[in-house]
Steps between C-alpha positions, in 0.01 A plus 500: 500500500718781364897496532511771789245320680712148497858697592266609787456155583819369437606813761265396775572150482888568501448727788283244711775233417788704616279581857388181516864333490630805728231432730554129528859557565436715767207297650760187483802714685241590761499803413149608469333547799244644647688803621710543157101506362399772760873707335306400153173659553647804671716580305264476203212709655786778560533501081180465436400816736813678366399485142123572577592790642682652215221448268245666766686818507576490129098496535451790709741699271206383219748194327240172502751322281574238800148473593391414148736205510350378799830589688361652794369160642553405805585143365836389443408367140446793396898635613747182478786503252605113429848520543461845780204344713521131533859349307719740680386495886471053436904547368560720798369245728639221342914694547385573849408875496169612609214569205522819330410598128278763359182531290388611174538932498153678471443619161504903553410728243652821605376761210107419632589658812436823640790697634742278342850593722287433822343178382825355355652543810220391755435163250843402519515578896124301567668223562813478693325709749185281482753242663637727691120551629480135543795410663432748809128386488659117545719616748260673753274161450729302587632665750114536654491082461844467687418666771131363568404261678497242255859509456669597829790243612618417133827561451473362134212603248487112415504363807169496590425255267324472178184723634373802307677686713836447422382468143367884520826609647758336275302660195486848652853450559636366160163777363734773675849420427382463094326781477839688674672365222265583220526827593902562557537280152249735317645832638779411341507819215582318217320373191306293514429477852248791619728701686620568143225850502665629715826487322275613158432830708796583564709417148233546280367311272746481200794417717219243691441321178901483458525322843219280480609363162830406625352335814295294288644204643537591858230312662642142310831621622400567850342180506790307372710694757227388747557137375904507525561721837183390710661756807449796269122506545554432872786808506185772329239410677562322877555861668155568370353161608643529855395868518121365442555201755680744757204708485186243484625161655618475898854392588503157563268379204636299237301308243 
């Protein structure tokens, strides 16, 4: 077995020590639940459709770079980040904030595209507004499931037990709200993030390149900030969150 192959291994089993003490933690605090699994998995298929989506219109612009490395999978294994996908959301849950973290970026080769401006641009933008996309499409089903039949006289999205139902509903929800914040956080036009293309269009790239290399530790910043002031994340994006629950869930609903 070569040396790169055994740091591999030594990696993996690190990282499946770290999640498996996290996890047991959490599991022992009650933590984990059923319902902090449903915020898991929808929170994970909103990166894993975000990413996909910038490598299939890197595609159409003629880049195949991401689907050479097998990144436009549907599968999460094919999209999670160690520390991003599974460490961070189990530490999140373990301080008491809800799961959030991010996935490995799409590998994009921008000089095998055609029109390279547009594609740069409409890459970067794929998927932010792919959750935008999702977050209304979670919104309208959930408001179709509230109001049928099924669900009429529930005043909580939980309190009609542990049926499919309610299962259904509190995904859809936590699928929405996510996918509301995936957006607003991505918008956001600095480097890295993708709303970053837009700010490339309008400084140019030389004075782009300045930026980004001096916000080269922005996201471990943010995070940090994240860590310390917990109301910060709360103060960017709740006016978004209760814009989407204003609009899609009926007064009177609660979880």
């Amino acid at each position: 077995m070569t040396q790169k192959l055994l740091e591999i291994k030594r990696k993996n089993i690190l990282i499946l020590a770290a999640v498996a003490l996290i996890g047991a933690i959490a599991i022992s605090k009650g933590i984990l639940t059923v319902y902090t699994g449903i915020n898991i998995l929808a929170a994970l298929t909103a990166l894993v459709l975000h990413e996909v989506s910038h490598g299939l219109v890197a595609l159409y612009f003629g880049d195949s770079t991401a689907h050479r490395a097998g990144r436009l999978s549907l599968s999460p294994k094919a999209h999670i980040d160690p520390f991003g996908t599974v460490i961070l959301p189990l530490l999140l849950l373990l301080l008491g904030y809800p799961p959030f973290g991010y996935a490995k970026p799409v590998p994009i080769n921008l000089a095998a595209t055609r029109h390279r401006k547009r594609a740069e641009l409409l890459v970067a933008l794929a998927g932010p507004f792919t959750n935008l996309i999702l977050a209304i499409g979670a919104g309208f089903a959930l408001k179709v499931l509230l109001f049928s039949n099924k669900y009429q006289g529930y005043t909580s999205l939980t309190s009609s037990g542990f049926t499919a139902t309610a299962i259904l509903a509190y995904f859809l929800l936590f699928f929405g709200v996510v996918n509301v914040i995936y957006f607003v956080l991505n918008m956001i036009p600095l480097p890295p993030l993708d709303g970053s293309a837009i700010l490339r269009r309008f400084v140019g790239p030389d004075r782009y390149q300045r930026i980004a290399a001096n916000m080269k530790y922005g996201i471990p910043i943010l995070l940090f900030v994240v860590f310390l002031f917990p109301g910060v994340f709360g103060i960017i994006f709740s006016p978004f969150e209760h814009l989407w629950l204003s609009v899609f869930v009926p007064n009177g609903i609660v979880l």
